[in-house]
N, C-alpha and C positions, 0 to 999 in steps of 0.2 A: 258523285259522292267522293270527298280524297280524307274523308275521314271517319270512325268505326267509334261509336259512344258507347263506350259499355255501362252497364247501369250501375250506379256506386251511390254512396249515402256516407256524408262523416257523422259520426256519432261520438257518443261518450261507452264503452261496453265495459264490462266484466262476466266474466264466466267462476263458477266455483261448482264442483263436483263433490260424489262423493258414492260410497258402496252402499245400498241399500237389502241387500242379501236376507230373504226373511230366514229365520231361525231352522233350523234340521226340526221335519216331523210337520210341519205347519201343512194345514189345508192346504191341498192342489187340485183337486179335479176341479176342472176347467170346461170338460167335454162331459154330454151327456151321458154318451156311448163307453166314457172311463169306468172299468168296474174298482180302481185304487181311490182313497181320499185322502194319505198323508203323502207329499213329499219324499221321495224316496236318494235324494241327492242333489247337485248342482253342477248345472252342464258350465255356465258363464256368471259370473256376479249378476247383479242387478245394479243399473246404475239410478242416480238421482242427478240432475247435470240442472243450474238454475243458470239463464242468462241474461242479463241483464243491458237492455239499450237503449240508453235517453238521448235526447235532442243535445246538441251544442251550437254554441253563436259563436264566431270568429273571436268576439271578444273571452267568453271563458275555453276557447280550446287547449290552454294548456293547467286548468287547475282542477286536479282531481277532487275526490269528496264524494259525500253522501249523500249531498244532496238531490230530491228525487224532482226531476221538474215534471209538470204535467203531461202525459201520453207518452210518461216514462212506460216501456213494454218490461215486465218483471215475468219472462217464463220458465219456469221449473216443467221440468220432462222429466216422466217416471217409467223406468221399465216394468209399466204391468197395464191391463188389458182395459179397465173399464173401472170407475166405484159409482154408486148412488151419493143422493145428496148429503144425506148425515155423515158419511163416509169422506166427501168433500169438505165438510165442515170441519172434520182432527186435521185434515191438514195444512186448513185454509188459519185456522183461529192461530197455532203458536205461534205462525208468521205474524200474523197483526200484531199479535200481545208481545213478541219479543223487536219489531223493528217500530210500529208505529203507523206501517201505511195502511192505507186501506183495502178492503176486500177487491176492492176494484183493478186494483194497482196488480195483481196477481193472477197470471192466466195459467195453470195446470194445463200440462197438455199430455197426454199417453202416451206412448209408442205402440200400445194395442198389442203387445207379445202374449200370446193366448200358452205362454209355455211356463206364464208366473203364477199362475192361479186364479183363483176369482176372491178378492179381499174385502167382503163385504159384512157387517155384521152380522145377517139374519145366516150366516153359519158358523155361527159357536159353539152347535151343541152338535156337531157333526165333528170326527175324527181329527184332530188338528184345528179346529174353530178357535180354540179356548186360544192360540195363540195369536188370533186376527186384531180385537184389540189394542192390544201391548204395542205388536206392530206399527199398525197402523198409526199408534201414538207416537211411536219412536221416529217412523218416518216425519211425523207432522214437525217435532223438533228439530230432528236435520235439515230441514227446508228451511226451517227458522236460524239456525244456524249459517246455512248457504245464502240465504239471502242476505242476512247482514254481514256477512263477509264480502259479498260483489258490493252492496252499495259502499260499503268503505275501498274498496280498489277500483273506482268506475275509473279509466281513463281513456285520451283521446283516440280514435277509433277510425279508420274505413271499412266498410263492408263491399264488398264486389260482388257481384251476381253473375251467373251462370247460367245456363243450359244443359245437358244432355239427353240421353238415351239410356233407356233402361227396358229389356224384354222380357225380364224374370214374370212382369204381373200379367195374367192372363183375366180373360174373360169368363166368370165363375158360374152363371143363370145356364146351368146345363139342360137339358131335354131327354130324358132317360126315355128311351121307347121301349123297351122290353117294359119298365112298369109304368110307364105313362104316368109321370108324375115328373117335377121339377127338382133339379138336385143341387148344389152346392161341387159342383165340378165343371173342370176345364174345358169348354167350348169351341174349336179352335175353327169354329167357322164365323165368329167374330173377331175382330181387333180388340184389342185393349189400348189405355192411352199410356204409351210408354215412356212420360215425358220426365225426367229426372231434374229438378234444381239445387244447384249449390249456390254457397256462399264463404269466402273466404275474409275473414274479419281482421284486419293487417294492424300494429300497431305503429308509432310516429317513427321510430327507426325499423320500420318496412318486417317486423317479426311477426309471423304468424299468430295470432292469439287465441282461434277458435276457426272449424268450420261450421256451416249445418248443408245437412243433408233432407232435401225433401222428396220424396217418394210416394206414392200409392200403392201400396200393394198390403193386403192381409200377412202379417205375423202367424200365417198359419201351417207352417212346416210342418209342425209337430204339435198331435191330434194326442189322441185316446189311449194312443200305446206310451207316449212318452210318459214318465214320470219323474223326469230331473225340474229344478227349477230354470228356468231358459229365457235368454231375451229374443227368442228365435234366431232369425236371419241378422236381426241388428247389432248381434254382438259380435259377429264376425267382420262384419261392415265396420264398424267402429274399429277397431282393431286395427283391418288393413289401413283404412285414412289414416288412422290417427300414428301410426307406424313411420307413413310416410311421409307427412305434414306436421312432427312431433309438436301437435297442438290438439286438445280436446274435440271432438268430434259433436255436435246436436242433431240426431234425425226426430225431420217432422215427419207425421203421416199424413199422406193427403187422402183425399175422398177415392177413398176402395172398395165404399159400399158392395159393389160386382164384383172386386178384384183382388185377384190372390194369386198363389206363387204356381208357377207351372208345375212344379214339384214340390205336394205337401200332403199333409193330412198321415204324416210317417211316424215313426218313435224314434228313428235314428239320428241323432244330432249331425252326423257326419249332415247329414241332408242339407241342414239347417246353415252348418258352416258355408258347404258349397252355395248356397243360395246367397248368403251373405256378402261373400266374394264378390258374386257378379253383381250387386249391388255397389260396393266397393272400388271396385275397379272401375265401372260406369263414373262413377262419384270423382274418381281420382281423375279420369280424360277429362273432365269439366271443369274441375279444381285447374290442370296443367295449363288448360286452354284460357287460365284468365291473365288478363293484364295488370301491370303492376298499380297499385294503388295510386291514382291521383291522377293517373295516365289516358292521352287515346292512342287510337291506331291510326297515325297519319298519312299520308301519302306526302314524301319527301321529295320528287322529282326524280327525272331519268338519268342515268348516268351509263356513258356508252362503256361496253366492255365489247366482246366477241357479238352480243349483242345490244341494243338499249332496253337497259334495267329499267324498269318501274319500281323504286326503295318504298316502304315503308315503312316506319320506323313507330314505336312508343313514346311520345312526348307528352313533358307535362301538361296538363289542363289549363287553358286561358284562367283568372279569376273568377272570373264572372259564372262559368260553367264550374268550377269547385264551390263559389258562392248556393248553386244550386241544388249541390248537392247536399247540403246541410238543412233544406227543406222539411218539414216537418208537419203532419197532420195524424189527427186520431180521434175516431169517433166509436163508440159504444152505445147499442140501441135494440131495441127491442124487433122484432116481428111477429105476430102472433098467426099461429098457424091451428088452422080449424082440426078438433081431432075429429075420426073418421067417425063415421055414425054407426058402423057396425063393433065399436069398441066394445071388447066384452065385459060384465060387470065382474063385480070382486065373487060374487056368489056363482055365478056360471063357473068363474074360475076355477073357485075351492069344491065346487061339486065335481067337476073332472080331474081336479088333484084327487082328491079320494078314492075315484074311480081308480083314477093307474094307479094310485099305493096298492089295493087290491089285487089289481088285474096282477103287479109287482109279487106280491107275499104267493096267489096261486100259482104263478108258473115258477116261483122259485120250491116252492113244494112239492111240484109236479118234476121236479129236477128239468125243466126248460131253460134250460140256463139263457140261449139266445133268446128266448121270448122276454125274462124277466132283465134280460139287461137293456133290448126295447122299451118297454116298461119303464125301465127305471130313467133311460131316456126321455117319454114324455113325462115325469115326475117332475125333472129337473127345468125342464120348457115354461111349466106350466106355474112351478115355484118361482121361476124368473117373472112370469107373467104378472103373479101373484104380487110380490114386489115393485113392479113397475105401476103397476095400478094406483098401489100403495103411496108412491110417492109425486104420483103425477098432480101439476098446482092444479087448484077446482078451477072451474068457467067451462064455457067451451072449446078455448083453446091452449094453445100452449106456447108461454113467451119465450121466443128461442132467442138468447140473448147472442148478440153478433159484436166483435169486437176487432176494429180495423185500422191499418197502422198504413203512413205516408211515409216512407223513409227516403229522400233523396230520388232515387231513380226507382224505388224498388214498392211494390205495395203487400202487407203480410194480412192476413184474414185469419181468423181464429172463430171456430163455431162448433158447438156441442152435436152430439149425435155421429150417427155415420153416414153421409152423404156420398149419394152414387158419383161417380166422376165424372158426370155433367155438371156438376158445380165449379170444379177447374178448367174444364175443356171450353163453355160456354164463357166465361170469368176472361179468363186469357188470353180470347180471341176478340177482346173490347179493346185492348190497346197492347199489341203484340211486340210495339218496341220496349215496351215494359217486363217487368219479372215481375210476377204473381206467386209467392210463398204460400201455400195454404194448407194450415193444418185445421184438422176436422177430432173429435173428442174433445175438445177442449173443453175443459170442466165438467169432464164425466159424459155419461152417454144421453142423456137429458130426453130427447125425444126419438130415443134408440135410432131405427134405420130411417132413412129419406131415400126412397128407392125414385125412379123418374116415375111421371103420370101412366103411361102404356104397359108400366109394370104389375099395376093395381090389377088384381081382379083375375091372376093366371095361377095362383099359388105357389109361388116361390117364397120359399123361408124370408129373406128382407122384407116381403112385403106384408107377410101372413101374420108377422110381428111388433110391425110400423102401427106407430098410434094419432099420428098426422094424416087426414086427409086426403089423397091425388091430388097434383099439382104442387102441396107444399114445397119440394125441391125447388120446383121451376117459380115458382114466387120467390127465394130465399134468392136466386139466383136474378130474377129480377131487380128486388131489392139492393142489394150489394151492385150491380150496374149501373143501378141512377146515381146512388153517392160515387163511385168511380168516375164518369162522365161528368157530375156535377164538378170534383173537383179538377179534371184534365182541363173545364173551361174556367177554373179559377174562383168556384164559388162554392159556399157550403151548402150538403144536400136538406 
């Protein structure tokens, strides 16, 4: 081998950000275990970042515009945790009604920061509700706003892709043996996948214009005791890159169903920063390690000194191989995934809601304070539950809608729910000279967790709350393989 191909993609991009900081006072508990419901301050803004990246052909690489060619990717990332579908709807609709595309054209993606709140209607009439609304409506317009600002500034683009390292996520499916039950903590006799992706988005005079950062790990620093608003770990992350690469910053999440930060579940922001950092810093050796846009890593030949040198040098790309790089595919499709048979119904549900409101008001009368905040813990489980039901589409199964991008050297995935990370690990090891982007939430939590098959059936929270099936992971991961495969041999899946 006397040459190193890194994976690059030219495109058309724009990036447009912006603060989304909900109001002082607004709904915050997040956690069950929270005994606070309003907002009590603000650790880091919230951002709202939309970016935007369409195909270009040799012949339009140098005329900017608005216009939106087909398998244009239009993603807005929002610093907060999760919405339902009506919730997806305030901020799906201004964007259509103010730019013209379609619902399609638009992938919402979370960053999962469990430290913004939970912004969903059905709590409006709880302590700070009343401002969820408004919110949420104001966000739906600055998206409309950000959106038609990138598609008026698309211009001509490389992306470069990365690798690194990242140890911050641990493995979460804990074994508590003093109470023999399964717990939501750090494991450390498993691995986790530590596999960090960048991306460096260059413009035509070689200026930085955006990164993204993709990750796995749960936003879960800051638990029960916090009460600022917070992007957790990603705000700090953001910070340091964008510090040093004075360009906007995008992290995706990937599939962290299992996986979460070695150090969390605290109130201390500091925590939250430190964690950010090493995200950060991980992201920046990745960032430093890439080559310049348009570039490979050749082998130039020996040249004798004290001893003979082996050179390697950065030279431009033949055409043919920049021709390549302008490649371009995308497909949007369904999978329908069986729910599980032992799904509870809406009436099982609201009978055990009842139950712990009760069990709630006796131990808080009983002055049990630890009991009734139990209590008020499965209250909140069980009202999640209550809602998921609620919105879940009728049949027997559930269309998990999957949406997939070919860019040049590089492949990005986007899929609803939380997906254990056998969906990246197994995804990646289909064609490892490739970079696989993969973010997981995308347009809400839809079929909440996809835990793997051997998880089923031991009681661990991901899975006690999954409403798919065993196996649906490993089908969804099937699925997205054969289109993969199908198109490395050149044909549509």
């Amino acid at each position: 081998m006397d040459a190193i191909r890194t994976p690059q993609a030219r495109c058309r991009f724009a990036i447009a950000e912006a603060d989304i900081t909900p109001p002082a006072g607004i709904y915050h508990r997040m956690w069950g275990a929270a005994t606070h419901d309003r907002a009590e301050g603000v650790h880091r803004p919230l951002r709202a970042s939309v970016a935007i990246i369409a195909p270009r052909a040799e012949s339009d690489a140098t005329s900017p515009g608005p216009a939106v060619p087909p398998g244009t990717a239009i993603l807005a990332s929002l610093d907060h945790c999760l919405v339902g579908a009506v919730e997806l709807d305030m901020l799906l609709e201004p964007i259509m009604a103010a730019t013209g595309v379609s619902r399609e054209a638009v992938t919402i993606l979370f960053t999962h920061t469990h430290g913004a709140g939970l912004m969903t209607l059905d709590r409006q009439s709880l302590p700070g509700g009343e401002l969820i609304p408004g919110y949420l409506q104001s966000v739906g317009q600055r998206l409309a706003e950000l959106v038609a600002q990138g598609l008026a500034a698309l211009q001509p683009a490389t992306m470069v892709f990365g690798k690194g390292r990242c140890d911050l996520a641990v493995f979460r499916d804990q074994w508590d043996y003093k109470s023999g039950q399964f717990v939501c903590g750090y494991d450390p006799t498993v691995t986790a996948d530590d596999t960090l992706l960048v991306a460096r988005v260059t413009g035509e005079a070689g200026e930085t214009l955006a990164t993204f950062v993709n990750y796995a790990c749960h936003p879960t620093t800051l638990a029960w005791d916090n009460r600022l608003v917070s992007p957790d770990y990603i705000g700090a992350m953001r910070e340091l890159v964008e510090r040093q690469t004075h360009a906007p910053c995008v992290f995706l999440q990937g599939a962290s169903g299992e996986l979460g930060p070695y150090e969390g579940y605290v109130g201390d922001v500091a925590v939250a920063d430190r964690n950010g950092r090493r995200v950060g810093y991980a992201a920046l050796a990745a960032i430093e390690a890439l080559p310049p846009a348009g570039t490979w890593y050749r082998y130039a030949g020996p040249v004798v000194s004290g001893a003979t040198i082996g050179v390697w040098r950065h030279e431009r790309l033949p055409s043919e191989e920049l021709a390549s790089q302008s490649g371009w595919r995308y497909r949007r499709w369904e999978i329908d995934l069986p729910y599980r048979s032992e799904l509870p119904t809406a009436a099982k549900v609201a009978a055990e809601l009842d139950e712990w409101r009760a069990a709630e008001s006796q131990a808080t009368a009983a002055g049990d304070l630890t009991r009734a905040r139990d209590c008020r813990a499965m209250v909140e489980r069980q009202t999640r539950m209550a809602r998921r039901l609620e919105q879940l589409p009728t049949g027997a199964s559930y269309p998990l809608e999957v949406r997939l991008w070919r860019w040049g050297g590089a492949d990005f995935l986007a899929v609803p729910g939380e997906h254990y990370s056998l969906l990246q690990t197994a995804l990646r090891a289909v064609a490892p000279s490739r970079v696989l982007l993969i973010a997981t939430i995308a347009q809400g939590w839809g079929p909440s967790y996809l835990p793997t098959r051997e998880t089923y059936g031991r009681g661990i929270y991901q899975e006690s709350i999954a409403i798919v099936a065993p196996g649906s992971l490993e089908r969804v991961v099937a699925e997205v393989e054969r289109v993969l495969r199908a198109w490395d041999a050149g044909v549509e899946a």
